[in-house]
C-alpha positions in Angstrom: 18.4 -9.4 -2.6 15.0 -8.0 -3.3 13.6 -4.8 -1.3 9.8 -4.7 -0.3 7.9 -1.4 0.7 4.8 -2.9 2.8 1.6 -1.1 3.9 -1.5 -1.3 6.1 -4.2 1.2 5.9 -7.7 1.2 6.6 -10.0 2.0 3.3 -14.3 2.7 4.3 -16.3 -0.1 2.2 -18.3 3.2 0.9 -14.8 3.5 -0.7 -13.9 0.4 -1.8 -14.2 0.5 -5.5 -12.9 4.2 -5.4 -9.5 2.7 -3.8 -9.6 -0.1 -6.0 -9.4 2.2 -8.9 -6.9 4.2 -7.7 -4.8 1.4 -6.9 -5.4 -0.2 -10.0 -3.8 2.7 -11.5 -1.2 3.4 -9.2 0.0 -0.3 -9.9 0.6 -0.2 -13.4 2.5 3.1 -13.1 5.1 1.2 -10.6 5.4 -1.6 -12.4 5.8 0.8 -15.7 8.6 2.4 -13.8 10.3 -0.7 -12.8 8.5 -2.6 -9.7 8.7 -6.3 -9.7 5.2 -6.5 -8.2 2.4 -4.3 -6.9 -0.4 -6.4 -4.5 -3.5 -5.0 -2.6 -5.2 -7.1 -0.6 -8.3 -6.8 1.6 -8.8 -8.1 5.2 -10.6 -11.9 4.9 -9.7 -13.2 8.4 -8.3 -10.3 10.6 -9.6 -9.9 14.0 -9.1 -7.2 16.5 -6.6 -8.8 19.1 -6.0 -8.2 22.8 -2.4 -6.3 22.9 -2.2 -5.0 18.9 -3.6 -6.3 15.6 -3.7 -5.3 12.3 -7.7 -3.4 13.1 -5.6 -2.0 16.0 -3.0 -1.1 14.3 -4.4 1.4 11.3 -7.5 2.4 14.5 -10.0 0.9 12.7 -12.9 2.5 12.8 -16.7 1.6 12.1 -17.7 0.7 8.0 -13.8 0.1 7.4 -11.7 -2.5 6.4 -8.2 -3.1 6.6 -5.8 -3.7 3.8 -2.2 -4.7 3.2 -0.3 -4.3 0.5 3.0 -4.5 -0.8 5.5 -3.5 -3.6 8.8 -5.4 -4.8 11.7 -4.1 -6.3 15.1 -5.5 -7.2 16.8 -3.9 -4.6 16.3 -0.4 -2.1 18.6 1.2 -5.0 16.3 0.4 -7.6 13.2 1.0 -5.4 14.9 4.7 -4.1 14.9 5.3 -8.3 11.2 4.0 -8.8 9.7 6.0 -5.8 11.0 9.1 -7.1 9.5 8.8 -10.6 7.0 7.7 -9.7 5.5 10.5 -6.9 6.9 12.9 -10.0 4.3 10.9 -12.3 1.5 13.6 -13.3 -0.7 10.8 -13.8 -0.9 10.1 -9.8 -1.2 14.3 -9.0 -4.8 13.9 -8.6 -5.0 10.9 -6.4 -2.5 12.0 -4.3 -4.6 15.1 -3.0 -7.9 13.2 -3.1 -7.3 9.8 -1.3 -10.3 7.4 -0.7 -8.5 6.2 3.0 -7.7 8.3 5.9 -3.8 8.1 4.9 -2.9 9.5 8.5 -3.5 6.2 9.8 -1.4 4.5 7.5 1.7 2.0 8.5 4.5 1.7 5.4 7.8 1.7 5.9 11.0 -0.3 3.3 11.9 -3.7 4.3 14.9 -5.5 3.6 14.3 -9.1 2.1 15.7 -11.6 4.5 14.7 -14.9 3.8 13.1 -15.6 0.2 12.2 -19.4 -0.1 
């Protein structure tokens, strides 16, 4: 069964098109090493709740916007194999010291695919 790394993170709209490059970049890497799919997706109907939320979550602040995004692999074997290339991948060095988000307040974590209709 698949395996899905997942994220939330909160990119400033000053940095939009900077993140969008970046992940842009970074997407085509993973899928070169072997991800099934690579998605970014900007917040389009997210609002704050009263207990937690996705603004909540990532402590949105002021001129930010919350995304999600995911990556699929075949399975946490093949995504365990993928990771590792690609945070050895020169071509990401760069980015990875000079991130356009405040990657403190970023949620990720490997997911096991339960249900896949």
């Amino acid at each position: 069964m698949a395996y899905v790394d997942g994220f939330v993170l909160p990119v400033p709209k000053k940095n939009v098109a900077a993140y969008r490059a970046m992940a842009r970049k970074a997407g085509k890497i993973w899928k070169e090493h072997g991800a099934l799919e690579y998605r970014e997706c900007a917040a389009d109907d997210v609002k704050p709740g009263k207990v937690t939320s996705f603004p909540q979550s990532v402590k949105l602040k002021n001129g930010e916007a919350v995304w999600f995004s995911w990556i699929v692999y075949r399975s946490r074997a093949d995504r365990d194999r993928i990771l590792k290339k690609v945070m050895a991948d020169e071509r990401l060095k760069g980015d990875m010291n000079n991130m356009p988000f405040d990657a403190r307040r970023m949620i990720y974590g490997g997911f096991k695919v339960v249900v896949d209709l």
